[in-house]
Residue, then its C-alpha position, 0 to 999 in steps of 0.5 A: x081138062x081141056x074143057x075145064x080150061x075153056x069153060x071157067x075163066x082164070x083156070x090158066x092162072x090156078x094151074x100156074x100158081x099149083x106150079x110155082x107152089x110145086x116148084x118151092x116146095x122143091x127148093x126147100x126140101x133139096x138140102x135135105x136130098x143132096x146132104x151127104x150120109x152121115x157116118x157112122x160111130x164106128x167111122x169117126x171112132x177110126x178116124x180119130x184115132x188114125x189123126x192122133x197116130x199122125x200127130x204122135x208121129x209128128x211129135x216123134x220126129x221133132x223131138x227126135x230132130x232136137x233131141x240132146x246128146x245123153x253123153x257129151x252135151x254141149x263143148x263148154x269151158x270146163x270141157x276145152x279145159x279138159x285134157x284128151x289122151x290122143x292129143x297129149x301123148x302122140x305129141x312129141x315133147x319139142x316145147x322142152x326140148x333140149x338145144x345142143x350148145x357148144x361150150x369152150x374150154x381154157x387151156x388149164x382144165x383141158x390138160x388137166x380133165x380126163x377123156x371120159x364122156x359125160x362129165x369129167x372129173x378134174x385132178x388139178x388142185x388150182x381148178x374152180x370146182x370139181x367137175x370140169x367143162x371140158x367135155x361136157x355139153x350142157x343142158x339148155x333149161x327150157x323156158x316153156x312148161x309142159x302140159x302139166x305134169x304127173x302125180x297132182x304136183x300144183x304150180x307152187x311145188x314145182x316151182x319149189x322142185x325145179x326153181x328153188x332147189x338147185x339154188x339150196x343145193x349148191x348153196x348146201x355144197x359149198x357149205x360142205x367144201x370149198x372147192x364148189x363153184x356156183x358158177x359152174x355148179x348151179x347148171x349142173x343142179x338146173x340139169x337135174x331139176x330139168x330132167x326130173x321136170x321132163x320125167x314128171x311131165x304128162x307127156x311121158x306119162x300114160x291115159x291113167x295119169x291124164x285122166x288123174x289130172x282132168x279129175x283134179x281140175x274138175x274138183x278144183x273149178x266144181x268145189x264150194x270150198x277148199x277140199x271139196x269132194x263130195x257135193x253134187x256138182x263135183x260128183x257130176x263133174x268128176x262123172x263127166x270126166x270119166x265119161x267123156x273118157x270112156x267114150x272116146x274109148x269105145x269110139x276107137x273099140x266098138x266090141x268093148x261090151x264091158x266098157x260099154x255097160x260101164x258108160x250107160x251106168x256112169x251117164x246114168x248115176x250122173x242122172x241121179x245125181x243132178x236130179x237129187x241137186x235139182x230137187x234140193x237147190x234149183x239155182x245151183x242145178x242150172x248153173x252146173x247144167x251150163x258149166x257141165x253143157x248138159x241139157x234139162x231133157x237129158x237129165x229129167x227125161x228118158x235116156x236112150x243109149 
């Protein structure tokens, strides 16, 4: 070789062209040596299943995080209107509290009206009325109204019951005898009225007759004409009554199994209700799920309690 060189001029040059040839032939060929092995179809079957798992997880959790609540919803209107057992009946009655007032008496009906508590009958033929002052302290008629009252009386019948009627009472006695004065008989017919108004008040009734009451306001904001009580809204609305009432129930008795199942089938028939008013009228199943405080996801998905 070394012989090679020295005899043929130009020898030098050929092995250093052969060298640079080597050398990109080389650079060519590297990707394919420091690419990285390919994997298998086993491999990549794996690991997309493991990137789906990640995302489900994911999915999972958001929804978890935002998910409605099932039973209760959202306070609305409707809901703030509605009357809570815990607050009506443990708050005593000050708002119609009687005030214990002193009232004088003239010389003539003291002499003549007996010792007797409550009122006193008076034996003097000059006297006004037959009952007399004497040792009688009336009953101040409250201005303020209860929380509502018992047995669905509406606002007109007992404004009929505790305004209107003392008036026609005393009017009737005086048609009866002429011993009768309006003057001391209308607060006598006022006292009465005044406790029959405090005996029908809710807070001297029980859960039952509150629970009555919520239901006759839920019929009445939900109906679509006067007597209505069977359209879906007023069924769903009716249903949130009672549902709204039995959890506040089992909040307090975590061992009642029975009311427990009742609430999961109240949440469910509501369900089925509001679904068959979607399917039927759209426009009024959104507008009852804003009433109501209900989201689309807690009617149309799964419910888990």
């Amino acid at each position: 070789m070394f012989g090679l060189r020295t005899a043929l001029p130009g020898a030098r040059s050929l092995v250093a062209s052969t060298k640079v040839s080597n050398t990109s032939n080389t650079f060519h060929t590297s990707v394919s040596a420091l690419a990285k092995p390919r994997k298998s179809r086993r491999d990549i079957v794996i690991q997309v299943r493991k990137n789906n798992i990640q995302k489900q997880e994911k999915i999972r959790l958001e929804l978890e995080s935002s998910a409605p609540d099932y039973i209760l919803g959202k306070e609305t209107d409707f809901t703030r209107s509605l009357l809570r057992p815990e607050s009506v009946l443990q708050t005593p009655l000050v708002a119609i509290k009687p005030e214990t007032t002193s009232t004088t008496s003239s010389t003539e009906d003291s002499s003549s009206s007996s010792k007797s508590p409550g009122y006193s009958f008076s034996t003097s033929p000059l006297s006004p009325s037959i009952f007399s002052s004497a040792s009688r302290t009336p009953l101040v008629v409250s201005t303020s109204k209860p929380t509502g009252y018992q047995h669905f009386l509406t606002e007109q019948e007992t404004d009929l019951i505790f305004d209107q009627v003392p008036q026609v009472q005393v009017q009737e006695l005086m048609n009866r005898s002429t011993l009768v004065n309006e003057r001391l008989q209308l607060p006598i017919e006022m006292q009465k009225a005044e406790l029959v108004r405090r005996i029908a008040a809710l807070e001297n009734g029980n859960a039952k007759q509150i629970t009555l009451e919520n239901i006759r306001r839920a019929r009445e904001a939900f109906q679509r004409a006067e007597g209505d009580t069977g359209s879906p809204e007023v069924q769903a609305a009716v249903m949130t009554v009672r549902i709204q009432n039995l959890h506040s129930h089992i909040q307090n008795n975590k061992k009642d199994k029975h009311n427990y199942r009742r609430l999961r089938m109240l949440v469910h028939q509501r369900q089925t209700v509001l679904k068959y008013l979607k399917r039927t009228y759209p426009d009024r199943y959104h507008d009852c799920l804003d009433r109501l405080g209900l989201e689309p996801r807690a009617i149309e998905g799964e419910i888990v309690i």
